[in-house]
N, CA, C and O of each residue as an XYZ file, in Angstrom:
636
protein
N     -16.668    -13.968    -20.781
C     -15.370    -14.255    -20.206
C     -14.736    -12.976    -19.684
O     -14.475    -11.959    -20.326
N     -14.594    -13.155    -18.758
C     -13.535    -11.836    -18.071
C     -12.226    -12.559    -18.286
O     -11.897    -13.726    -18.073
N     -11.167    -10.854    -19.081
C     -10.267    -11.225    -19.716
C      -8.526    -11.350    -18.703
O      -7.389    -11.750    -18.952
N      -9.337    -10.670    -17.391
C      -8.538    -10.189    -16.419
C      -8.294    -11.822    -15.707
O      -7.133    -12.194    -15.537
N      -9.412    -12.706    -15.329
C      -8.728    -13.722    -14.425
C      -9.548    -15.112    -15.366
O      -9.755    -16.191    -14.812
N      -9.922    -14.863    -16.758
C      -9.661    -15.821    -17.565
C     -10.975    -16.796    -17.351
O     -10.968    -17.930    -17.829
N     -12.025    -16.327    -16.658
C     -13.014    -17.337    -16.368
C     -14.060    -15.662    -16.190
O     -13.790    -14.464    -16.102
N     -15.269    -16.484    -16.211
C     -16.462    -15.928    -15.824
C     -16.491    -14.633    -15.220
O     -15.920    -14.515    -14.136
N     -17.077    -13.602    -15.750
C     -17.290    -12.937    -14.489
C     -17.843    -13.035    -12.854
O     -19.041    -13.171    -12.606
N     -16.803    -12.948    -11.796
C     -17.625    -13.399    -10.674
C     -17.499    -14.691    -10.416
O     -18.228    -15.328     -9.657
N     -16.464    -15.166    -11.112
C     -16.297    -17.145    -10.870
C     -15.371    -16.865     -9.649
O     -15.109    -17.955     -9.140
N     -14.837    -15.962     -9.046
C     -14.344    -15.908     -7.730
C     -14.789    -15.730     -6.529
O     -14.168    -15.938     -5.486
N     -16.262    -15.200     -6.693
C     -17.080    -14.761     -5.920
C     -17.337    -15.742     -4.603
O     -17.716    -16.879     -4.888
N     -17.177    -15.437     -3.216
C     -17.827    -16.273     -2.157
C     -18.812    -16.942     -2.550
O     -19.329    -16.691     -3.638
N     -19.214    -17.814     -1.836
C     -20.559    -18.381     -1.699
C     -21.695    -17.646     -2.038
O     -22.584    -18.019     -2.803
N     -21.620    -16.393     -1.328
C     -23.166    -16.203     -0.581
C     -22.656    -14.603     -1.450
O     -23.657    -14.308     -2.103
N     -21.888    -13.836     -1.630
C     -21.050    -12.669     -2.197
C     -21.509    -12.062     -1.914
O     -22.033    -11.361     -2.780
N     -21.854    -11.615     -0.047
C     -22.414    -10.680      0.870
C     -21.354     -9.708      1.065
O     -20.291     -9.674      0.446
N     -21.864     -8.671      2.275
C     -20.644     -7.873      2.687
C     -20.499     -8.700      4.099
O     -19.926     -8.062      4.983
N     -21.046    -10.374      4.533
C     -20.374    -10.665      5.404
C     -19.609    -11.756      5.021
O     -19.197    -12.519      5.895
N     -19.273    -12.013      3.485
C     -18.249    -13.217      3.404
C     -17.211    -13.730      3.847
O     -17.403    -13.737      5.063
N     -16.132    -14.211      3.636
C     -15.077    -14.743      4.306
C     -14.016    -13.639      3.028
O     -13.128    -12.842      3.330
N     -14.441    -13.927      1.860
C     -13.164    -13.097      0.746
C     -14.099    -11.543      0.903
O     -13.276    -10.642      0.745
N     -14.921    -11.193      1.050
C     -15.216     -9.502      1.359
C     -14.459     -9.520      2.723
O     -13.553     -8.708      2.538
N     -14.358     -9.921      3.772
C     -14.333     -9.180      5.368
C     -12.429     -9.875      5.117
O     -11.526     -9.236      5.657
N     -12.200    -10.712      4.576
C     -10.142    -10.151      4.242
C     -10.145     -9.204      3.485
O      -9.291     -8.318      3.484
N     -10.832     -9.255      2.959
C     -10.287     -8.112      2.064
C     -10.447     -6.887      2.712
O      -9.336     -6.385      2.884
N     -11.225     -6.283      3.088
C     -11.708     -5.502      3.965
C     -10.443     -5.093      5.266
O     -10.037     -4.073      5.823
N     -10.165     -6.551      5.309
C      -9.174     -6.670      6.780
C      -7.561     -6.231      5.883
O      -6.660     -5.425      6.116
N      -7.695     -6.752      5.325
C      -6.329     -6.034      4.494
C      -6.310     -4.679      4.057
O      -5.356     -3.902      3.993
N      -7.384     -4.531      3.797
C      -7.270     -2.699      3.472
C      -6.952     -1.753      4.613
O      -6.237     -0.761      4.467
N      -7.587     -2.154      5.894
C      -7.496     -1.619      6.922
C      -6.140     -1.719      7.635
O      -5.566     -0.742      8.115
N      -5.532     -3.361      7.674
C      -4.708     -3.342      7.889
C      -3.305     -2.466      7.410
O      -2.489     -2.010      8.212
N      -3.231     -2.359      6.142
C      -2.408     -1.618      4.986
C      -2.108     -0.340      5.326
O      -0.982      0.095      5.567
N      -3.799      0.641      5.350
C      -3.750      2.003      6.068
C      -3.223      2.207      7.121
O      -2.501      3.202      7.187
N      -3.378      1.386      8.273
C      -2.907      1.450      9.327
C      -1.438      1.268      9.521
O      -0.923      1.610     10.586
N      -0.635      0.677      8.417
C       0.727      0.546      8.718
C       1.334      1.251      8.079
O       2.494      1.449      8.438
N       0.730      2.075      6.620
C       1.314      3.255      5.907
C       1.326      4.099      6.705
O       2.352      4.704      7.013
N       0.261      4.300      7.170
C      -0.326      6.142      8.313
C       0.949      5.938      9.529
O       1.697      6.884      9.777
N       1.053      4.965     10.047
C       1.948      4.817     11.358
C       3.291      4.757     11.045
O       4.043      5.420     11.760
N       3.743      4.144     10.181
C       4.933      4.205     10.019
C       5.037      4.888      9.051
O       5.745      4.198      8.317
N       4.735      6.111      8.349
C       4.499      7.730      7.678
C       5.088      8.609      8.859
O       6.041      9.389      8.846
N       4.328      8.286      9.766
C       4.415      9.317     10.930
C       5.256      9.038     11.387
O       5.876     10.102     11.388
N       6.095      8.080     12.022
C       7.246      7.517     12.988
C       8.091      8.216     12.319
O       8.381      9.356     12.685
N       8.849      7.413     10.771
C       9.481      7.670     10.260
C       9.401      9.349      9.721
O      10.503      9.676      9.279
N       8.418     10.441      9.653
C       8.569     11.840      9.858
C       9.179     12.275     11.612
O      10.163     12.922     11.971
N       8.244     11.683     12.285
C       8.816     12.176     13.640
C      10.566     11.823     14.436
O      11.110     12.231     15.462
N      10.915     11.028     13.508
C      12.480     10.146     13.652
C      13.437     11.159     12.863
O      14.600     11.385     13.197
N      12.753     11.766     11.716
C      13.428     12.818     10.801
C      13.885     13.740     11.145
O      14.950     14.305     10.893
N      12.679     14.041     12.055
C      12.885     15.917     12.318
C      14.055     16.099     13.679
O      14.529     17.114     14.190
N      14.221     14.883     13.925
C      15.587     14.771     14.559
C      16.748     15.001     14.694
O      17.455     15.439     15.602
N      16.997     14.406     12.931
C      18.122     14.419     12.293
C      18.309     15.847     11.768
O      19.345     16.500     11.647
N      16.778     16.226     11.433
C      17.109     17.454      9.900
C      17.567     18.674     11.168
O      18.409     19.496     10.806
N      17.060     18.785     12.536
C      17.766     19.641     13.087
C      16.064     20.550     13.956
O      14.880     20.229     13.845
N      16.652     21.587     14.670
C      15.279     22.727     14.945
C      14.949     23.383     13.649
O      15.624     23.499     12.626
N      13.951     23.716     13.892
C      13.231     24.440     12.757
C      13.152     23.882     11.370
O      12.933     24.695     10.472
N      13.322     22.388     11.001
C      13.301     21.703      9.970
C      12.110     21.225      9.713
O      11.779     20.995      8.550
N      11.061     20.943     11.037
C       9.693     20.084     11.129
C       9.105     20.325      9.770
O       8.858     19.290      9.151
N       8.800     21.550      9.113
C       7.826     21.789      7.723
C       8.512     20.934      6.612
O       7.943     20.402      5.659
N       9.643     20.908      6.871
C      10.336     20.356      5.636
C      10.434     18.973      5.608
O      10.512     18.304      4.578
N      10.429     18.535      6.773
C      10.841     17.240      6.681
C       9.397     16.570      6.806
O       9.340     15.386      6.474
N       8.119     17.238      7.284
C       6.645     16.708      7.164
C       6.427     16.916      5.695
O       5.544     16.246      5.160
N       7.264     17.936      4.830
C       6.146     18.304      3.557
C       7.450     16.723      2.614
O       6.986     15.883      1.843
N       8.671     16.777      2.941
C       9.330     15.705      2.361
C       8.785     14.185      2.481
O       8.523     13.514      1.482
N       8.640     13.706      3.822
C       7.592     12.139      4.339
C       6.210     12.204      3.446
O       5.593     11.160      3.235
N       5.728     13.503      2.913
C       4.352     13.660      2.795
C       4.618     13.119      1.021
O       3.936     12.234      0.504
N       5.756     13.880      0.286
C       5.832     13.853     -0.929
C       6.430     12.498     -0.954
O       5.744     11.735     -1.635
N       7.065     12.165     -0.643
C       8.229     10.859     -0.596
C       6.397      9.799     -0.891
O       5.955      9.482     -1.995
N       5.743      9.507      0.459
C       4.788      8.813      0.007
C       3.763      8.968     -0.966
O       3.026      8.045     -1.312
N       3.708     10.200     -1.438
C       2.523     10.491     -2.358
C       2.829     10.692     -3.705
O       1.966     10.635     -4.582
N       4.196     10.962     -3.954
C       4.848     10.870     -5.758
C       4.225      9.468     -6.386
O       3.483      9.263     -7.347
N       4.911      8.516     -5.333
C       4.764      7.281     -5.963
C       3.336      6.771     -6.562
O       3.332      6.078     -7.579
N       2.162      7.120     -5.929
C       1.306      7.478     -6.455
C       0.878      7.789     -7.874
O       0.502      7.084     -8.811
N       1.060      9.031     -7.715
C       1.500      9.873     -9.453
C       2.167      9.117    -10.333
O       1.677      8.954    -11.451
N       3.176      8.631    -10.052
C       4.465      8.052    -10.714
C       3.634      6.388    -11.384
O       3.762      5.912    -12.512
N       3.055      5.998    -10.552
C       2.654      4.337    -10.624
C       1.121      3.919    -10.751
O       0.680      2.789    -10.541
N       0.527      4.834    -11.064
C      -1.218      4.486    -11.472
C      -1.386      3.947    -12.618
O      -2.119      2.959    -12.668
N      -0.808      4.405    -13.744
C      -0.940      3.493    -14.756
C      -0.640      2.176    -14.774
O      -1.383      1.239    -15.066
N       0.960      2.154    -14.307
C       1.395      0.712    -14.172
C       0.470     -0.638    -13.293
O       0.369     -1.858    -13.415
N       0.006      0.253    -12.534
C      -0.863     -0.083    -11.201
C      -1.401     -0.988    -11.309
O      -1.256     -2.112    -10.828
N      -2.904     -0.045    -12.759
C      -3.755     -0.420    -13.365
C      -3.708     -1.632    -14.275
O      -4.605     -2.430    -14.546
N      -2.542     -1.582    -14.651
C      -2.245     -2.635    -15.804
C      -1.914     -3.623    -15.130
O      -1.404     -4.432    -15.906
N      -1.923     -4.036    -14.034
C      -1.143     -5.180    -13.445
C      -2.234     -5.796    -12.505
O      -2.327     -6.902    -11.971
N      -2.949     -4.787    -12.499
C      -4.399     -5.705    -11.748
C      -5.106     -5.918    -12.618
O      -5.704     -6.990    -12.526
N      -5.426     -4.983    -13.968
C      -5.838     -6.027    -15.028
C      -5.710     -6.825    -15.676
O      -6.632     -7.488    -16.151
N      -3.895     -7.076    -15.988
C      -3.439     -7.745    -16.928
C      -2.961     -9.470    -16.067
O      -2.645    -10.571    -16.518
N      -3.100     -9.016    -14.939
C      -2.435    -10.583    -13.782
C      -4.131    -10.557    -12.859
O      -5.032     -9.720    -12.808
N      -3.941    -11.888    -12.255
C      -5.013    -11.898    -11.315
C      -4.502    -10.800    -10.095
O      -3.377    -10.376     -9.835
N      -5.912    -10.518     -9.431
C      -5.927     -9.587     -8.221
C      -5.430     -9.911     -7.068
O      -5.218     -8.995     -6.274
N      -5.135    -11.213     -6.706
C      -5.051    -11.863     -5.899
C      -3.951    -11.955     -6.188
O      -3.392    -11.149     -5.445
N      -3.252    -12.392     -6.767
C      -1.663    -12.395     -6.920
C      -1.098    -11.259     -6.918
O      -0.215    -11.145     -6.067
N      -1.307    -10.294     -7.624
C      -0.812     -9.085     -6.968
C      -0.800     -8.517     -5.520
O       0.211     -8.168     -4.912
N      -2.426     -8.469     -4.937
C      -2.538     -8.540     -3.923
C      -1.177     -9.116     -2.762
O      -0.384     -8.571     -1.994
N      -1.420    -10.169     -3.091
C       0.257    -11.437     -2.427
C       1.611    -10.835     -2.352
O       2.340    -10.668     -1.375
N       1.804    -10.513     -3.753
C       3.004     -9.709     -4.073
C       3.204     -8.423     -3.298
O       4.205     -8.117     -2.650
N       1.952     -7.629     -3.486
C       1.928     -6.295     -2.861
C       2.290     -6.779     -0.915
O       3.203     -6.314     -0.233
N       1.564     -7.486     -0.609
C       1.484     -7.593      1.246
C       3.224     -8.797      1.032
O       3.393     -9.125      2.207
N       3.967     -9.235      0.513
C       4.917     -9.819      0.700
C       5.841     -8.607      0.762
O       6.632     -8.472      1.696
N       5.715     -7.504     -0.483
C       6.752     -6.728     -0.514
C       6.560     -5.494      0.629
O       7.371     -4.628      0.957
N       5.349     -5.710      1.056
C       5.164     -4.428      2.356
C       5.930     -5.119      3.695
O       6.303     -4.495      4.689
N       6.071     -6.607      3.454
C       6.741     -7.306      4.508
C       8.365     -6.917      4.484
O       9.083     -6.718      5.463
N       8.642     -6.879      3.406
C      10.169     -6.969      2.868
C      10.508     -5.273      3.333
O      11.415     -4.789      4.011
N       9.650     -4.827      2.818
C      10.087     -2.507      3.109
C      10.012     -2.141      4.499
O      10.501     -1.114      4.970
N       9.245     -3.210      5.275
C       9.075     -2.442      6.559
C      10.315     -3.364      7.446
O      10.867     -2.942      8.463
N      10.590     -4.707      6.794
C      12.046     -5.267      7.624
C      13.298     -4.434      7.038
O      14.363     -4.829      7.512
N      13.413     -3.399      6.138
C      14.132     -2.239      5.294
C      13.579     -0.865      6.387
O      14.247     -0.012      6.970
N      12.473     -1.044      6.358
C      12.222      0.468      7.341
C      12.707      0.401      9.368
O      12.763      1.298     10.210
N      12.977     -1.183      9.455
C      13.516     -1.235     11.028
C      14.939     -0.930     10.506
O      15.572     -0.080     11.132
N      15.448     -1.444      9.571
C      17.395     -1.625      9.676
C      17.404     -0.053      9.140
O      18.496      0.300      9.585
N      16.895      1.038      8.500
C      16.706      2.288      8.372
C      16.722      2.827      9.437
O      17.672      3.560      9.711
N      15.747      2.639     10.291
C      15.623      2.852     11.906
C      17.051      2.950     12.765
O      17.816      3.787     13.244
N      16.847      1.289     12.605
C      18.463      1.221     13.293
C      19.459      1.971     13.044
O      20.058      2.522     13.968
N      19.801      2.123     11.817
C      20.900      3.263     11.149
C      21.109      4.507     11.990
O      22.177      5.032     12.307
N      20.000      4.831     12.255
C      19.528      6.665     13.145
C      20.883      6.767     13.822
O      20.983      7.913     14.260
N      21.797      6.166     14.050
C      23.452      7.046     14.336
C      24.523      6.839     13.727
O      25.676      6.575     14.068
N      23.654      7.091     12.162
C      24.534      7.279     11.114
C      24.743      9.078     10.831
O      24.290      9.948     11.575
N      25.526      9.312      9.593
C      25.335     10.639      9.475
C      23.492     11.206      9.196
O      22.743     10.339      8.745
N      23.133     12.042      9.365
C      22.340     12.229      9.591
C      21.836     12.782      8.036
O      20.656     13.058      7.821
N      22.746     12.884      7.149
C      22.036     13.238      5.253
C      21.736     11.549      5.608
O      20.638     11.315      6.111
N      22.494     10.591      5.411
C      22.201      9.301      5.045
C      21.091      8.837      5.943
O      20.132      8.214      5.487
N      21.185      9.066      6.922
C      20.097      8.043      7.701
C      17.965      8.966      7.267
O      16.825      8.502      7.293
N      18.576     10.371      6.942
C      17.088     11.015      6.428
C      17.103     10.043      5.057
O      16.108      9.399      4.725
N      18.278     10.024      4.358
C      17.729      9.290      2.630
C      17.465      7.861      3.010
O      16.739      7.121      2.345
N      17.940      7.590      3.851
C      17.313      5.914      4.249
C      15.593      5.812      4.566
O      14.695      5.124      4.081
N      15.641      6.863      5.632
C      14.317      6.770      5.976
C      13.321      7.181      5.353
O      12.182      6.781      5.598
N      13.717      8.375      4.107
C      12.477      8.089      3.163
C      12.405      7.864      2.279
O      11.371      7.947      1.615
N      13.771      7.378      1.789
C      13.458      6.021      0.454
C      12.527      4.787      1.175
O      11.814      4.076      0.469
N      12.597      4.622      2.502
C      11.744      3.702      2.950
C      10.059      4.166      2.978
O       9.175      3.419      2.557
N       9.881      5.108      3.374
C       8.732      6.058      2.953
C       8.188      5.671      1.704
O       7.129      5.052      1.591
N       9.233      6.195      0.349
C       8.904      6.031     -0.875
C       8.663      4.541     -1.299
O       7.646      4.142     -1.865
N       9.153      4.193     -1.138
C       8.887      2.204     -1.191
C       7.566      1.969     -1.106
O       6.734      1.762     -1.990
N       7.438      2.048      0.516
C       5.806      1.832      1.154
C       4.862      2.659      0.152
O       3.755      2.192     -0.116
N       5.299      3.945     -0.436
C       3.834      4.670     -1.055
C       4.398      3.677     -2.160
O       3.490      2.907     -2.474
N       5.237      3.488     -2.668
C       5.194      2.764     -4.399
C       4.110      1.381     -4.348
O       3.367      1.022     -5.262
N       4.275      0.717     -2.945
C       4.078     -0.426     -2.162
C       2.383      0.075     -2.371
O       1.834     -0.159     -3.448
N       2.039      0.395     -1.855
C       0.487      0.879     -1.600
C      -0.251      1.289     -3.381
O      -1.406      0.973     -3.668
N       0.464      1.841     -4.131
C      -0.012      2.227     -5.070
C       0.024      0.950     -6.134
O      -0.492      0.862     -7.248
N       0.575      0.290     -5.618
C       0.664     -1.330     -6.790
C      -0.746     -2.050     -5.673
O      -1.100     -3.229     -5.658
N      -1.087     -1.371     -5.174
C      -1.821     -2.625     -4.187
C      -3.477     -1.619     -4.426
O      -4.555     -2.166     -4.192
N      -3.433     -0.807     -4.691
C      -4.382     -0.045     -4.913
C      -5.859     -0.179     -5.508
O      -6.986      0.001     -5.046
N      -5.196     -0.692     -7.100
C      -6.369     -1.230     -8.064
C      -6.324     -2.400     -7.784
O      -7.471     -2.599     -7.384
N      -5.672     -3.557     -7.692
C      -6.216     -4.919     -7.284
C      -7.435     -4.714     -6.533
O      -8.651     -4.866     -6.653
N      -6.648     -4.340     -5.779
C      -7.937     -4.024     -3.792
C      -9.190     -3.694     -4.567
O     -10.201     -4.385     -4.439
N      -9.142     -2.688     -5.339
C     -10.647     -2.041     -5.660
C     -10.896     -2.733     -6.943
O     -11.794     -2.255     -7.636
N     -10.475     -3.429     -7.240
C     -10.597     -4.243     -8.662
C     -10.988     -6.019     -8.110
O     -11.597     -6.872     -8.757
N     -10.524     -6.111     -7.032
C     -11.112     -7.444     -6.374
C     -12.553     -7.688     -5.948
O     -13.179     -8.748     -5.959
N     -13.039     -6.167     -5.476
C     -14.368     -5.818     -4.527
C     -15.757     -6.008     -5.597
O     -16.840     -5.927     -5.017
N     -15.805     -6.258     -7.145
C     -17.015     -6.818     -7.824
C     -16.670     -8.540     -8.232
O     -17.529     -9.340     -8.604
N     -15.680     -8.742     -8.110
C     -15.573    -10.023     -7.898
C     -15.715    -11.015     -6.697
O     -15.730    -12.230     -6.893
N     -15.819    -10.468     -5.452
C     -15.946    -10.708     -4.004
C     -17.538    -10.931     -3.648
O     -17.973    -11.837     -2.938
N     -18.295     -9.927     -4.283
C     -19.591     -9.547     -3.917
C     -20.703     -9.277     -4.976
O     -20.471     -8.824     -6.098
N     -22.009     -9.623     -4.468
C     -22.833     -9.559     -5.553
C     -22.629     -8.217     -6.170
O     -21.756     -7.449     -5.765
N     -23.799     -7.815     -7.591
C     -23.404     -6.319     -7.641
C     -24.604     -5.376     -7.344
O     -24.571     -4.185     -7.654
N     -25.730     -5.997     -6.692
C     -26.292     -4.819     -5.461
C     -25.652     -4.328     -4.558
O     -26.219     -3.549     -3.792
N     -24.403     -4.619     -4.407
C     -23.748     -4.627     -2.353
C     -22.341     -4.057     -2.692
O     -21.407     -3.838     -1.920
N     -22.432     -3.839     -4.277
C     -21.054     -2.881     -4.825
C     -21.107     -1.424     -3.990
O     -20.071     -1.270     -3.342
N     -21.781     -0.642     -3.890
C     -22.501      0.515     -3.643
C     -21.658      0.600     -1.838
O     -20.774      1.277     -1.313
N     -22.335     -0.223     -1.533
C     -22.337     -0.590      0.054
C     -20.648     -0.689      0.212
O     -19.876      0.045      0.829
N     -20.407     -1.867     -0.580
C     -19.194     -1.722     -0.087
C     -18.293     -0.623     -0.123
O     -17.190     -0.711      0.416
């Protein structure tokens, strides 16, 4: 019995639990997708900053976007861990891509703000930063905690 989703090991597994399944290639598509909207809107929201923080601020306000997303990290691996083991992966998973929905409709009205004072509209924009990395780091171990349940375990490697 796997104690994590209460049935079998691998009772979630596709059909066929290739690397061309239908639950490997979302999953896959979600990871990619994820990176791609942390990395881009990382960068926007640094390049929107260095606006506000003034000339000669760029180091500070790249090494601030950089820490803002990467504390949370540090801060949330344990918890991380415990929540993709202790709940199914898939529900977290859900939770994690609902609440990346919810931070990034928080990271446009942040946006919008940009002709506010300019301390407030930088703490807007990377508490929105910090969100998304907290966001990513709850979504972390599911993701890689889903991938021997998805697929046989010759094609672990591969994946």
């Amino acid at each position: 019995m796997d104690a994590a989703t209460g049935g079998s090991r691998g009772a979630g597994r596709g059909a066929d639990g290739s690397l061309v399944s239908a639950g490997f290639l979302g999953l896959l598509a979600t990871q990619f997708l994820t990176a791609l909207n942390d990395n881009i809107f990382r960068w926007l929201i640094i390049g929107i900053s260095k606006h506000h923080a003034g000339e000669g601020n760029f180091g500070t306000v790249l090494m601030a976007g950089t820490a803002c997303f990467v504390l949370p990290y540090l801060a949330l691996a344990a918890p991380a861990g415990y929540l993709a083991d202790r709940y199914s992966k898939r529900s977290v998973i859900v939770g994690c891509k609902v609440a990346e929905i919810v931070i990034m409709i928080l990271g446009v009205g942040a946006i919008l703000c940009g002709g506010m004072d300019a301390k407030i509209a930088l703490g807007l924009l990377f508490t929105t930063v910090a969100l998304m990395g907290a966001q990513s780091a709850m979504f972390s171990p599911a993701r890689a905690g889903s991938i021997p349940e998805v697929l046989r375990p010759e094609l672990i490697s591969k994946a």
